[in-house]
Backbone as ProteinMPNN parsed JSONL, in Angstrom:
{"seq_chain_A": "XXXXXXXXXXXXXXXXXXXXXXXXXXXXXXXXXXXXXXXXXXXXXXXXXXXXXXXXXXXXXXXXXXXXXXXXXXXXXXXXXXXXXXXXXXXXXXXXXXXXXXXXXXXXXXXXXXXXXXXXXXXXXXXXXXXXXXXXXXXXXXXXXXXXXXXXXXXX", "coords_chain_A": {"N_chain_A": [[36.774, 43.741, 19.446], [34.641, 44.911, 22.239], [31.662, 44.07, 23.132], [29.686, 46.433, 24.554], [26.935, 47.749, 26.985], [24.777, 50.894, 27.344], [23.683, 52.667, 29.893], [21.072, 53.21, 28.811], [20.492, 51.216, 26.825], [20.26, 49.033, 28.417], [18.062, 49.874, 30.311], [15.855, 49.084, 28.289], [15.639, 46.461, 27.878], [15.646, 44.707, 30.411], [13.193, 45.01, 33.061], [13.353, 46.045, 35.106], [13.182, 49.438, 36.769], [14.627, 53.21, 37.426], [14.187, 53.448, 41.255], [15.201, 50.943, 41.07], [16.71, 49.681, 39.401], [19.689, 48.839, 38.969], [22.319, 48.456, 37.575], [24.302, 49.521, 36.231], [25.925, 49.985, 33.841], [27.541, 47.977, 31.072], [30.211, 46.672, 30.112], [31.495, 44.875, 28.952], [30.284, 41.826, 27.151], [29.919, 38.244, 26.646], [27.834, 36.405, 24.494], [26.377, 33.763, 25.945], [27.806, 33.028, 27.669], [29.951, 35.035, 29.321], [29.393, 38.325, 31.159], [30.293, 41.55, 32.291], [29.863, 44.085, 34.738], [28.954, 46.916, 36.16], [28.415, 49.015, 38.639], [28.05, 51.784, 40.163], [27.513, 53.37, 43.697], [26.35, 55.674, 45.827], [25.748, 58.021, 47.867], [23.745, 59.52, 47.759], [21.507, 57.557, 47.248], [18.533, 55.601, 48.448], [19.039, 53.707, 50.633], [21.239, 55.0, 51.822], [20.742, 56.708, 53.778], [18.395, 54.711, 55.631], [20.045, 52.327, 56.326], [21.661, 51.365, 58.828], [21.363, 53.714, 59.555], [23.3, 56.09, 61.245], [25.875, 54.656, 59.65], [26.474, 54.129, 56.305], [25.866, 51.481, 55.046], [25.71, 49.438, 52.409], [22.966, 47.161, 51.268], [23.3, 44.166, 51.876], [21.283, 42.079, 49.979], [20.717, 43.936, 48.299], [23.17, 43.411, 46.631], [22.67, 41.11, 45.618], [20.783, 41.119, 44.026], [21.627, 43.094, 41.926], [23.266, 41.037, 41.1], [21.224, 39.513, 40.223], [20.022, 41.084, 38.272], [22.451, 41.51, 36.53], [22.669, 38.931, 35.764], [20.033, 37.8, 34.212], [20.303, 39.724, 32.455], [22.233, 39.21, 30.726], [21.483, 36.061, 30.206], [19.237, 36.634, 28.69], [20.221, 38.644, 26.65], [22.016, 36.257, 24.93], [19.696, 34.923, 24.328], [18.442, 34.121, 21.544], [15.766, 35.516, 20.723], [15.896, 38.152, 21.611], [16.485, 41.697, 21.163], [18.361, 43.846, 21.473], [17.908, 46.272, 21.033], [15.639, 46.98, 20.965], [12.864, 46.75, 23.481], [11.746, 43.743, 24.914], [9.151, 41.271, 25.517], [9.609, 39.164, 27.282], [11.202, 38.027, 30.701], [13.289, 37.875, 33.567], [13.304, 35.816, 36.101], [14.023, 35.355, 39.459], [14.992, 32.099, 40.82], [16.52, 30.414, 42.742], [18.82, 31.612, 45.225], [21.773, 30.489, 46.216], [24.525, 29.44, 47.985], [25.772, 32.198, 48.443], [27.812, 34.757, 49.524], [28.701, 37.326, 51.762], [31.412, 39.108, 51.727], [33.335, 41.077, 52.015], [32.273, 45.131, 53.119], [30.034, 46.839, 51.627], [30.133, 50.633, 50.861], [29.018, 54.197, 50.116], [30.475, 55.771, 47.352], [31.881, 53.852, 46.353], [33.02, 51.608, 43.881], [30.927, 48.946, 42.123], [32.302, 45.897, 40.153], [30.618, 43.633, 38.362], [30.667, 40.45, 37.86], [29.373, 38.067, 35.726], [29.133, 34.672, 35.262], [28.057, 32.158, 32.731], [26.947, 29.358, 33.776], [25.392, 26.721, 33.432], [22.711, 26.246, 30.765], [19.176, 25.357, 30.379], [17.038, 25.234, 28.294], [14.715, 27.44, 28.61], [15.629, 28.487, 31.616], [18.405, 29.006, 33.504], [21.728, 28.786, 35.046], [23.487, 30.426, 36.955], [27.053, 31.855, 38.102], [28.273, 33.855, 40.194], [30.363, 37.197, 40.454], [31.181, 39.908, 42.611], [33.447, 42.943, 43.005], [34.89, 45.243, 44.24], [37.292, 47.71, 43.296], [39.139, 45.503, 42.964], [38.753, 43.689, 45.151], [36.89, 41.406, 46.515], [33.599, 41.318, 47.342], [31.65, 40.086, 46.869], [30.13, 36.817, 46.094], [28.565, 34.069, 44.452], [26.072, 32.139, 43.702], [23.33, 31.985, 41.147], [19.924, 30.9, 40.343], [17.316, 30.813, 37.387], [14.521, 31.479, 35.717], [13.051, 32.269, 32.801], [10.442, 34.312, 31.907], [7.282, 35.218, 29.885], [5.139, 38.338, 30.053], [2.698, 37.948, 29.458], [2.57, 35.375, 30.294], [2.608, 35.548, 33.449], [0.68, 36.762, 33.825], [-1.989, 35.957, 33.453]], "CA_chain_A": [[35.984, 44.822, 20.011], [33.905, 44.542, 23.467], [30.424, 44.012, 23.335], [28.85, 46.92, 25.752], [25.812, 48.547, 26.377], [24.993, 51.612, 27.898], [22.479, 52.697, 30.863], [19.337, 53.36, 28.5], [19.818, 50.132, 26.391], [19.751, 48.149, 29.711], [16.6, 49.968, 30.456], [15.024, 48.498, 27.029], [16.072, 44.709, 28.098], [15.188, 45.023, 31.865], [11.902, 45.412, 33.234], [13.191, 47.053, 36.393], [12.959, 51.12, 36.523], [15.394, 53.882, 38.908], [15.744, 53.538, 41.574], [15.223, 49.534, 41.673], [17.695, 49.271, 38.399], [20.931, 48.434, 39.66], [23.066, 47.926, 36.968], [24.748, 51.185, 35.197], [25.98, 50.104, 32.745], [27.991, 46.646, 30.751], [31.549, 47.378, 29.447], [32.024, 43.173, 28.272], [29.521, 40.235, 27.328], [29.573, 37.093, 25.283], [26.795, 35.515, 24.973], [25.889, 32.166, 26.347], [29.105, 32.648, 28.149], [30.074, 35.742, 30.191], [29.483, 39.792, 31.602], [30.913, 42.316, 32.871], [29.034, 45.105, 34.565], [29.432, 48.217, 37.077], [27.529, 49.58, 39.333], [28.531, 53.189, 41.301], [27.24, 53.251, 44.862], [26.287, 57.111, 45.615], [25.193, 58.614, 49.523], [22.337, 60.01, 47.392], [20.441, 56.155, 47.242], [17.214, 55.745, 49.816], [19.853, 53.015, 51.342], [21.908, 56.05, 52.848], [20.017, 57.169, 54.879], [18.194, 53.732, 56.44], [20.585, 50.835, 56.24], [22.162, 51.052, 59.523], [21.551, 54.561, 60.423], [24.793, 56.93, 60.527], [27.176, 54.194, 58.854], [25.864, 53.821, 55.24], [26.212, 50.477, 54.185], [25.085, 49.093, 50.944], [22.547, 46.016, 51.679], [23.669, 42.632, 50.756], [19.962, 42.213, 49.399], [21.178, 44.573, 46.914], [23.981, 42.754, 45.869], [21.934, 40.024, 45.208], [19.297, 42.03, 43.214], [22.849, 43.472, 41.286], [24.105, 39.723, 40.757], [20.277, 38.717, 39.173], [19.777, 41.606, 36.784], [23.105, 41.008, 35.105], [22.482, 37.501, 35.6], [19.002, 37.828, 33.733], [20.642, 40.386, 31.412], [23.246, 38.18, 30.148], [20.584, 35.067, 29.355], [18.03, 37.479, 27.696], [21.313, 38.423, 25.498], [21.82, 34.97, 24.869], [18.519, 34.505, 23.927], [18.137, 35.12, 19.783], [14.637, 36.401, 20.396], [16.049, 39.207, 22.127], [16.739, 42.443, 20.566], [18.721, 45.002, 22.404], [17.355, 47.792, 20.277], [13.924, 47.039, 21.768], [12.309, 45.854, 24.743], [10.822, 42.73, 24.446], [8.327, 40.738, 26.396], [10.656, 38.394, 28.728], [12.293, 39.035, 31.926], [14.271, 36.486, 34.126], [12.645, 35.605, 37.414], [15.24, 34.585, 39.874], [14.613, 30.986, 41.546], [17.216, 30.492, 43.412], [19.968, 31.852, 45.349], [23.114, 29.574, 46.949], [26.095, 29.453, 48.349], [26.305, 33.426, 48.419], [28.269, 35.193, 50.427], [29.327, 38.796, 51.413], [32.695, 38.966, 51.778], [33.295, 42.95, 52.449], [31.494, 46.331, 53.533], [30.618, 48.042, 50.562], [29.76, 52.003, 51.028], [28.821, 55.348, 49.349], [31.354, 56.089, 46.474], [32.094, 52.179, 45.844], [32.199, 51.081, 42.011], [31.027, 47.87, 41.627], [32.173, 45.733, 39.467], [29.963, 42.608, 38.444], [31.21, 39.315, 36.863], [28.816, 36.825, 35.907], [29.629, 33.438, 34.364], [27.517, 31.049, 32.745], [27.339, 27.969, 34.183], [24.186, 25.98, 32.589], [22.031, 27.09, 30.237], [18.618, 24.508, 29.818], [15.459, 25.692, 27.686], [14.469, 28.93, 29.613], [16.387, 28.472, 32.686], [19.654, 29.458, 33.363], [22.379, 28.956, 36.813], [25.001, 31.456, 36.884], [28.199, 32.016, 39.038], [28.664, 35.773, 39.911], [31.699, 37.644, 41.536], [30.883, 41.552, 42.586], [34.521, 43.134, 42.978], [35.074, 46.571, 44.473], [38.565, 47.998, 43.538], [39.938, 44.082, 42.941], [38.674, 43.128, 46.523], [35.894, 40.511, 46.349], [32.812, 41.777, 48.078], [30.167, 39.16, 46.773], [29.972, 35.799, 45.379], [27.261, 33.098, 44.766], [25.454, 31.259, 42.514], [21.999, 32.007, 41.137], [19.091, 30.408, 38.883], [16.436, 31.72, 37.156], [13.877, 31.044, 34.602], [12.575, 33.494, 31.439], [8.945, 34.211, 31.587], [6.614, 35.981, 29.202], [4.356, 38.724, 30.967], [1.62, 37.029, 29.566], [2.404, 34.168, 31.357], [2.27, 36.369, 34.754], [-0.758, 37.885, 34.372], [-2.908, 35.106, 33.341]], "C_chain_A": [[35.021, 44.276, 21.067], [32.165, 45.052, 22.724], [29.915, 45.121, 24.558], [27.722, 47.375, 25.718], [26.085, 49.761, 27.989], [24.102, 51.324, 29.032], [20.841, 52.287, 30.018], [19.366, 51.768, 27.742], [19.765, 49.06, 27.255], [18.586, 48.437, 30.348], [15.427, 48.641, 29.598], [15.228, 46.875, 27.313], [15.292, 44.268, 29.477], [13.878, 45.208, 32.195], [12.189, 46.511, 34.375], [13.343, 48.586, 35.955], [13.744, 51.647, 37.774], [13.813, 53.731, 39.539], [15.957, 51.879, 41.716], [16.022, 49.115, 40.056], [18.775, 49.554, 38.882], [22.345, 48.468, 39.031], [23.2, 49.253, 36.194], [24.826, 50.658, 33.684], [26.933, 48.414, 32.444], [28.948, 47.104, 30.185], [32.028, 45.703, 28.56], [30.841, 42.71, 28.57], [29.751, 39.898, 26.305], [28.654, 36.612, 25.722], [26.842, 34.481, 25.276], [27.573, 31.693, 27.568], [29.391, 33.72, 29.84], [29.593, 37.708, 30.55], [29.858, 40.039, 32.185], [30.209, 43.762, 32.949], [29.449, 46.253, 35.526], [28.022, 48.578, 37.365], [27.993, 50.655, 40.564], [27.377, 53.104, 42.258], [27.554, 54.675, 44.958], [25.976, 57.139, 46.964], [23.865, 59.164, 49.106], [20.772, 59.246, 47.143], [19.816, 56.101, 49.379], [18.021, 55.055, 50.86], [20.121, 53.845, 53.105], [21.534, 56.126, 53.564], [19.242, 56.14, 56.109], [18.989, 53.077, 56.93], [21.585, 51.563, 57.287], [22.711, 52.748, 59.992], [22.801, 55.521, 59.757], [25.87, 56.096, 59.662], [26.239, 53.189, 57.403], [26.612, 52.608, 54.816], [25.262, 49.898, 53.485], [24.566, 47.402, 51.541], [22.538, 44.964, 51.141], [22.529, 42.07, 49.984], [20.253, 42.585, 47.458], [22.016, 43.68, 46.133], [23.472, 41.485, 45.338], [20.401, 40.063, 44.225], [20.4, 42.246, 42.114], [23.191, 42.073, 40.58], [22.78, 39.495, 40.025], [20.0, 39.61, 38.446], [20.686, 41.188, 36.029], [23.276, 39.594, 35.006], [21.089, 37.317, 34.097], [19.149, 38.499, 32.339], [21.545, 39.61, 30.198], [22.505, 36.805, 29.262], [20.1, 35.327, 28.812], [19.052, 37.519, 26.204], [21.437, 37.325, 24.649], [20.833, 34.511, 23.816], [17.919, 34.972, 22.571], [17.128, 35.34, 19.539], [14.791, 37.537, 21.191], [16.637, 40.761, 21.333], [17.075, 43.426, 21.04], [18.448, 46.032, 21.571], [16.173, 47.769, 20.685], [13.404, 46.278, 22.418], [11.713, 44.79, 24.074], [10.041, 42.178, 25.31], [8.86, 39.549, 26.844], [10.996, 38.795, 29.864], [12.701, 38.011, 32.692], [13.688, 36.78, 35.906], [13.301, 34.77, 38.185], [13.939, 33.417, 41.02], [15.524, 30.382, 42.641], [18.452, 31.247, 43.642], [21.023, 30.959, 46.676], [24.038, 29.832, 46.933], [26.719, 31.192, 48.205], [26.749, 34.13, 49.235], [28.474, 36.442, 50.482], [30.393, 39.131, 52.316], [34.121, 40.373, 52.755], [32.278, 43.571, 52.455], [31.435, 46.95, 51.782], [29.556, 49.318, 51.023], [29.858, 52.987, 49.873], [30.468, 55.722, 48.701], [32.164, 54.539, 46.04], [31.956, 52.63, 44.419], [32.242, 49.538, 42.29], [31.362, 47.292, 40.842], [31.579, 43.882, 39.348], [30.404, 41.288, 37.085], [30.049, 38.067, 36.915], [29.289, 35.623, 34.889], [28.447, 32.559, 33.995], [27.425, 29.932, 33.03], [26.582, 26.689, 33.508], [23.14, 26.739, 32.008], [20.731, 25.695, 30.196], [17.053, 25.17, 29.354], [15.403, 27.026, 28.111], [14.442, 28.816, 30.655], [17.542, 28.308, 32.238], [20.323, 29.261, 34.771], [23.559, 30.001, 36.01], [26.116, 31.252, 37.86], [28.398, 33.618, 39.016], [30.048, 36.086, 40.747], [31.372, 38.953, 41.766], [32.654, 41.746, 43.55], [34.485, 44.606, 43.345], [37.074, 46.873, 44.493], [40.014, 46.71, 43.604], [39.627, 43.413, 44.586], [37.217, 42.672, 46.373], [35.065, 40.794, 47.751], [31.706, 40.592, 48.008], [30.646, 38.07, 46.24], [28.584, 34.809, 45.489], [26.938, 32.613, 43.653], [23.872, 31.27, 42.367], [21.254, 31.577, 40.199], [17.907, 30.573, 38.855], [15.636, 31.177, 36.142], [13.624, 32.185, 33.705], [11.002, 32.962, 31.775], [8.606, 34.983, 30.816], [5.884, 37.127, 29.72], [3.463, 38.239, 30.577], [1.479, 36.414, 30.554], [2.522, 34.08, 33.303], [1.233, 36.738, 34.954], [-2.089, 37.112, 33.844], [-3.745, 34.403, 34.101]], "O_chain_A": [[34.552, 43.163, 20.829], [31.773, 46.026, 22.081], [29.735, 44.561, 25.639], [27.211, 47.531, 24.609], [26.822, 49.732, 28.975], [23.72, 50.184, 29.293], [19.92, 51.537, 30.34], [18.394, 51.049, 27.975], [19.181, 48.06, 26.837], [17.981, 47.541, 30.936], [14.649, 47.787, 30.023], [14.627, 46.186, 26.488], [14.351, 43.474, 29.431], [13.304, 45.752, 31.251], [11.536, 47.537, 34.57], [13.624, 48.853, 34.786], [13.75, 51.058, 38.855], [12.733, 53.802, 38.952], [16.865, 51.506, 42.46], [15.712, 47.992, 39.658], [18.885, 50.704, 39.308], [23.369, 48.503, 39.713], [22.285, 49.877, 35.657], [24.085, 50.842, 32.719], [27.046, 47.667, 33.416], [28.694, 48.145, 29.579], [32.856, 45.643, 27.652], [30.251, 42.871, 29.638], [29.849, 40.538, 25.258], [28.414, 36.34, 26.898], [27.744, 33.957, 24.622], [28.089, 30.657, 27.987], [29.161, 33.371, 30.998], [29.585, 38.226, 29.434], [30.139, 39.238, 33.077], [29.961, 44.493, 31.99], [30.672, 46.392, 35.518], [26.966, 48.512, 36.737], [28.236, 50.296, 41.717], [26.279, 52.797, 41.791], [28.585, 55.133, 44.465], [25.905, 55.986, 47.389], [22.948, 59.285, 49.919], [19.637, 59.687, 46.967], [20.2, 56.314, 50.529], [17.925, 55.526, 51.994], [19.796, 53.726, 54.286], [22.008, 55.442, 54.472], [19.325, 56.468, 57.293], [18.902, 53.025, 58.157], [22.368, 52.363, 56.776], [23.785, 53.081, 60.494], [23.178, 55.708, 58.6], [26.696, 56.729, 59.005], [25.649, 52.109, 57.444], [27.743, 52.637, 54.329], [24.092, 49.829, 53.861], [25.336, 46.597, 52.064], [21.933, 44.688, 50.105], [22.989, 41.385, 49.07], [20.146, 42.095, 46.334], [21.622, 43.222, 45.061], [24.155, 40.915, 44.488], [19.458, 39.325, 43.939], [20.171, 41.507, 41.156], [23.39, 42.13, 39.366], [23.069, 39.189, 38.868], [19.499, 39.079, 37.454], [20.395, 40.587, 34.995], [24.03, 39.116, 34.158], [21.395, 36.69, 33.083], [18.518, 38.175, 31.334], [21.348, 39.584, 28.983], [22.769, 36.508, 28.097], [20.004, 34.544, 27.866], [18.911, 36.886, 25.157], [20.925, 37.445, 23.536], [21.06, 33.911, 22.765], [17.135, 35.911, 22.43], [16.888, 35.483, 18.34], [13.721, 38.029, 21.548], [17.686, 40.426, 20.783], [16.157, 44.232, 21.189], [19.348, 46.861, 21.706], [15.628, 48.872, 20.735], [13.371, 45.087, 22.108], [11.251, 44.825, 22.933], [10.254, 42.789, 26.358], [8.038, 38.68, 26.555], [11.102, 40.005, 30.063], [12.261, 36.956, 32.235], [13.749, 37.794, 36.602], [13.337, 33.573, 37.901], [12.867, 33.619, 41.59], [14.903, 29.772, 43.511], [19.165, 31.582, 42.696], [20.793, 30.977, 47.885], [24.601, 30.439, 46.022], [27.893, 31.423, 47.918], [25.876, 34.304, 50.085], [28.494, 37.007, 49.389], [30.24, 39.395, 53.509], [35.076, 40.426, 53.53], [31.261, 43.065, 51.98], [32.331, 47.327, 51.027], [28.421, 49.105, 51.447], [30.55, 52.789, 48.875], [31.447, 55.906, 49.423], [33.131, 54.556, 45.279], [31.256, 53.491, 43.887], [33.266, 48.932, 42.607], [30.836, 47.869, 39.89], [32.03, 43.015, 40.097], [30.4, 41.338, 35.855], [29.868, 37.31, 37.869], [29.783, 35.861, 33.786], [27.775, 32.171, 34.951], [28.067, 29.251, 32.231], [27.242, 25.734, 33.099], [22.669, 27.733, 32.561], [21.355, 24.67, 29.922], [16.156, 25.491, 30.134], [16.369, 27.715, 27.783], [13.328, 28.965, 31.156], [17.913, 27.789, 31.185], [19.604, 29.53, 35.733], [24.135, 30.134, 34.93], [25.968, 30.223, 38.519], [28.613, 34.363, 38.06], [30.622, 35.312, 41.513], [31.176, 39.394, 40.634], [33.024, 40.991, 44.449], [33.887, 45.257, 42.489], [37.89, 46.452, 45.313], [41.178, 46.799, 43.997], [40.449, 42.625, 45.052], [36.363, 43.52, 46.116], [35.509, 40.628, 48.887], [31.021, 40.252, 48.972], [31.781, 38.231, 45.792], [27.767, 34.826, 46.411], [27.63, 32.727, 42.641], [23.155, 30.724, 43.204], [21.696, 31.748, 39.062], [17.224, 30.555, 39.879], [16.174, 30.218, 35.588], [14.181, 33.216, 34.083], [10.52, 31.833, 31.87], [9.473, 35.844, 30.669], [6.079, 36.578, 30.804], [2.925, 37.749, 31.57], [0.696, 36.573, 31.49], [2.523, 33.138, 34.096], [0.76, 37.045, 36.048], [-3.169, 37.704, 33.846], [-4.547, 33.626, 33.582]]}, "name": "protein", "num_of_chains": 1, "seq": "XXXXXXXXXXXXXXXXXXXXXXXXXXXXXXXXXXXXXXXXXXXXXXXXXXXXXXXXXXXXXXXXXXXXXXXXXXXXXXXXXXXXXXXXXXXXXXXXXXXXXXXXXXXXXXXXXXXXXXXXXXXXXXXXXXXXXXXXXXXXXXXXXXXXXXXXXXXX"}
């Protein structure tokens, strides 16, 4: 049986809030290992309307915001003080991003779909490998790493 979660229990994990939550929903994860996520692309996001005027395209920014939640989502998982039944006080603060590329256009009515891989896991940091896939046609790739902080340890 697949491990998924829906929209709201990716709220409860996540710190981000619509419209800067990215990530619909998770249909596959193992922990310490891999996810699998989606993300629908609508004409009804603030995007539309800026990003390049009459020809709505989706800003590689994004995809790189897309690639570190379920990057962040995936280590939190991972992480056996995490409790997807209730928020907890973590959140994954990306530190780097390399070697990422964008590969294709993606536009209004796209489904994303988001593959991240674990690559190293050490203490509370994490590197990933991502793939974002529209329709089996490779739109994104890259590699990103991140640490776990407390909000405490933000607002101190």
């Amino acid at each position: 049986m697949k491990n998924k979660l829906t929209f709201e229990q990716i709220r409860k994990i996540l710190p981000q809030r619509p419209p800067f939550l990215l990530l619909d929903k998770v249909i596959d994860y193992e922990v310490h290992k891999s996810l699998v996520g989606y993300k629908n692309i609508t004409g009804t996001e603030e995007f539309s309307n800026v990003h390049f005027g009459e020809c709505a395209i989706y800003p590689g920014v994004f995809l790189i915001e897309i690639a570190a939640q379920a990057s962040a989502l995936l280590f939190l998982l991972s992480n056996e003080e995490v409790d997807i039944k209730e928020k907890k006080n973590k959140f994954g603060l990306l530190g780097n991003v390399s070697q990422f590329q964008f590969l294709n256009i993606v536009t209004p009515g796209d489904c994303l779909e988001v593959h991240v891989f674990m690559v190293r896991e050490i203490n509370q940091m994490a590197i990933t490998k991502v793939e974002i896939t529209c329709e089996e046609r490779l739109v994104a790739k890259g590699q990103l790493s991140f640490g776990v902080k407390e909000y405490e340890e933000i607002y101190q």
